[in-house]
C-alpha positions as CSV (number, residue, x, y, z in Angstrom):
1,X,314.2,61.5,141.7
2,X,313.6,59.7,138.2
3,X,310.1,61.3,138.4
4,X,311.5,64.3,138.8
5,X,313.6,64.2,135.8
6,X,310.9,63.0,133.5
7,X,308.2,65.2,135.1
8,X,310.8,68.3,133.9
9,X,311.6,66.8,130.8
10,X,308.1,66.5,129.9
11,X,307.4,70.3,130.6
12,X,310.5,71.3,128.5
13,X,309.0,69.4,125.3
14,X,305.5,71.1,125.9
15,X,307.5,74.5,126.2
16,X,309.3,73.7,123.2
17,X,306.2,72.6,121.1
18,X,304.1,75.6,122.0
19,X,307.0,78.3,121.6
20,X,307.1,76.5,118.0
21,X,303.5,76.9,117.6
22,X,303.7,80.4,118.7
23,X,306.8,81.3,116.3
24,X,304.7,79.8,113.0
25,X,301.5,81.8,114.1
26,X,303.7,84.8,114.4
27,X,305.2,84.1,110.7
28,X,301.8,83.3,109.5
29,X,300.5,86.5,110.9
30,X,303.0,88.4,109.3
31,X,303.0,87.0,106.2
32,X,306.8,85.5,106.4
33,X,305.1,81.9,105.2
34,X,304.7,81.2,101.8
35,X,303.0,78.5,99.8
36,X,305.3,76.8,97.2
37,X,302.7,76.6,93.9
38,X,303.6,74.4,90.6
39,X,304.7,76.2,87.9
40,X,302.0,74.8,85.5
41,X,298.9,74.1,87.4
42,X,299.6,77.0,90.2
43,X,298.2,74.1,92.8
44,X,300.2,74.1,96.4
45,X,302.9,71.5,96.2
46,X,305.9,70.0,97.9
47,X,309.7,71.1,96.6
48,X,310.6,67.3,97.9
49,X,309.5,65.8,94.9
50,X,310.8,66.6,91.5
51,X,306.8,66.4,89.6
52,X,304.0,67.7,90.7
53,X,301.9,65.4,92.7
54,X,298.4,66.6,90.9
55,X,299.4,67.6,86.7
56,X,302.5,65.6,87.1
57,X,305.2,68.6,85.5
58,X,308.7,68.8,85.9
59,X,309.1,71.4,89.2
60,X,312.3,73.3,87.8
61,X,313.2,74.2,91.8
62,X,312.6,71.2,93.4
63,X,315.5,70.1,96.4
C-alpha cells in the first residue's frame, strides 16, 4: 500500500512539473514573458537585487 501512495505521488509531481513546463512554453510562445533589462546598461537582470549585477546602477523598480 505505501508503494502505492508514493508510486501516485510521484506521477502527480511529474504531472505537475510538465503542465508547468507546458504553461511557460505557451507564455513564451505567445510572447506573455518578458525580460526585465537595467535601466542603464539595457543588459537582462534580476528585480531581486536593488543594482545591477553587471554596471552596478541603482534599479529604480527593484522588489
Amino acid at each position: 500500500m505505501a508503494v502505492l501512495v508514493r508510486d501516485l505521488l510521484e506521477v502527480l509531481i511529474v504531472l505537475a512539473v510538465g503542465a508547468m513546463l507546458v504553461t511557460v512554453v505557451r507564455r513564451l510562445a505567445a510572447g506573455e514573458l518578458r525580460v526585465y533589462r537595467c535601466s542603464a546598461c539595457a543588459r537582462p537582470t534580476s528585480r531581486g537585487y536593488p543594482r545591477c549585477r553587471h554596471c552596478g546602477s541603482e534599479q529604480p523598480d527593484a522588489l
